[in-house]
N, C-alpha and C positions, 0 to 999 in steps of 0.2 A: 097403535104400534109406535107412532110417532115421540109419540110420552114415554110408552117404554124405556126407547133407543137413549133419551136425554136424559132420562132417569140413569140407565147405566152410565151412560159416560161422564155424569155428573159425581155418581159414585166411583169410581174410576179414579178422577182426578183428584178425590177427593182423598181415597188412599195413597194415592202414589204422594204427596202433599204431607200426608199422616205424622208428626210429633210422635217419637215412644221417649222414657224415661233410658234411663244407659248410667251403669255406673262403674267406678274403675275395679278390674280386677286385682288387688292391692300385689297379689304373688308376681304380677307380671307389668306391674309399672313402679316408674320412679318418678320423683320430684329432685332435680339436680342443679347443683348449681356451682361455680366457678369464679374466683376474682387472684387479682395478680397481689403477690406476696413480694417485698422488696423490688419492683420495678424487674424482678429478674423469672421469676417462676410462679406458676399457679398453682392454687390449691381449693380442692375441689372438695363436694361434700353433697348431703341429701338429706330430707325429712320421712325418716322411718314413721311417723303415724300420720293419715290423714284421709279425707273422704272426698269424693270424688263424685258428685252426679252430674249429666247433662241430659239435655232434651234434645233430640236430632231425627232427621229423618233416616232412613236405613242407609243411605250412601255415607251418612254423617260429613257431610259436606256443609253443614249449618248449624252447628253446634252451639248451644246455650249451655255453658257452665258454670257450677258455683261449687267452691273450694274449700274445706276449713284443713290448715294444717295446726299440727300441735309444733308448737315451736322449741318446745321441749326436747322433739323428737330428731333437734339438730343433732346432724353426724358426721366431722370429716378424719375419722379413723385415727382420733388423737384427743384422748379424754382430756386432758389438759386444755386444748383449745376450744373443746366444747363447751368446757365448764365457764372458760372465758366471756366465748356467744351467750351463751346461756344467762350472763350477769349483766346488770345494768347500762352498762358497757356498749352492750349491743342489744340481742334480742325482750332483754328484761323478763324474761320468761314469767316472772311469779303478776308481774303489771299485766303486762298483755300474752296471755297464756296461747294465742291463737291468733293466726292471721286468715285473711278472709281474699278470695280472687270473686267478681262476678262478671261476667258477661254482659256488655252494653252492646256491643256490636259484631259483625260477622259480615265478609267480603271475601267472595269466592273470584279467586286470583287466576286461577288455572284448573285443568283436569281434577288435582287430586290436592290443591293446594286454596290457602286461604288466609285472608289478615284477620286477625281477631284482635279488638278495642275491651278493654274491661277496667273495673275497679277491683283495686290492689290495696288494701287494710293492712299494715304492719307496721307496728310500735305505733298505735294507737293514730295513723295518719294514712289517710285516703288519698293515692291519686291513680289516675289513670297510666295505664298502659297497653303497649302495642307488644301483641305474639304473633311469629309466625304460624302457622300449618300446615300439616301436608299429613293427610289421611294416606296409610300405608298399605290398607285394604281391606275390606267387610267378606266376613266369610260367615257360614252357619257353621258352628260349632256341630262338630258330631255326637258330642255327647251331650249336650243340654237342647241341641237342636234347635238353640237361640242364634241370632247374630251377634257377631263378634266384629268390634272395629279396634284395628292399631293404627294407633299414630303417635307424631311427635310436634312438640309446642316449643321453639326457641325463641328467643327475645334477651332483653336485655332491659337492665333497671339501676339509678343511681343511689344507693340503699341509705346516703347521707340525707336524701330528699326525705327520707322515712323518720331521719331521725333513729338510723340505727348508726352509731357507733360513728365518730368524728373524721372529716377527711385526711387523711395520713399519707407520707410518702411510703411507711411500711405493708398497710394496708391499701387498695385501690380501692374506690367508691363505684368500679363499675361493677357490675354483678353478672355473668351472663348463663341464663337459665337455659336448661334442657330439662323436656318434660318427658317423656316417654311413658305413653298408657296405652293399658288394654283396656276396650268401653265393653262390659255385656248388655247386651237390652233386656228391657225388663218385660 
């Protein structure tokens, strides 16, 4: 009986502990981002194509992610400026067609909140960086009768470190990112 009882709560612990796969609902997340235009106003913008998976337990309070954006898929509601991103300039799109995010680390900060440490690939140069977190809440879809997690991912990154696009008074080199996704588990 003994054996049993340790047997269960061995398995027990061992799901509550359990890793699933989770990837973004594309219809219902953004990838965003922000930098100051003349010292006077911001202009803001987003990457329309990219993949999304992570590994987390059902609270997703421990989130392992890895990221490919197509850079191509730059947007900030002005063809003109994009076509600019888009050129050697800055994102070199046809050189480095794709930038890459992964997860090195994870620090759960509070209830619903957490630092995430990761490498950041863009224009061909790797460095680390720090996002916030804060998981918005896990619910079971009613219709797929999977779990569902919202959250959002801020931070901030100096894009001249990347080697995108020169430091400027008319452009700022700081970049400050807002993520907002839906994770489905798989």
């Amino acid at each position: 009986m003994k054996n049993k009882l340790f047997l269960l709560i061995l398995l027990s612990s061992l799901a509550v502990g359990a890793q699933s796969t989770w990837t973004a609902d594309k219809a219902h997340s953004k990838i965003g981002f922000a930098v100051t235009h003349l010292l006077i106003s911001e202009v803001d913008g987003n990457f329309d194509e990219f993949e999304i998976s992570a590994t987390a337990g059902d609270s997703f309070m421990d989130p392992s992610f890895e990221v490919s954006i197509n850079t191509a898929s730059v947007d900030t509601d002005n063809e003109r400026r994009d076509g600019h991103l888009k050129s050697a300039d800055f994102f070199d799109v046809e050189a480095h067609p794709t930038m890459t995010f992964k997860t090195t680390s994870v620090e759960k900060t509070g209830d619903n909140t957490f630092k995430m440490m990761g490498d950041l690939t863009m224009h061909g140069v790797t460095k680390p960086v720090k996002l916030e977190g804060k998981v918005n809440g896990v619910i079971t879809d009613q219709r797929s009768q999977k779990l569902k997690a919202g959250l959002k991912l801020t931070g901030t990154l100096d894009r001249t470190e990347f080697g995108v696009g020169e430091a400027s008074a008319a452009i700022g080199s700081e970049i400050d990112l807002t993520i907002n996704l839906e994770m489905a588990q798989q």
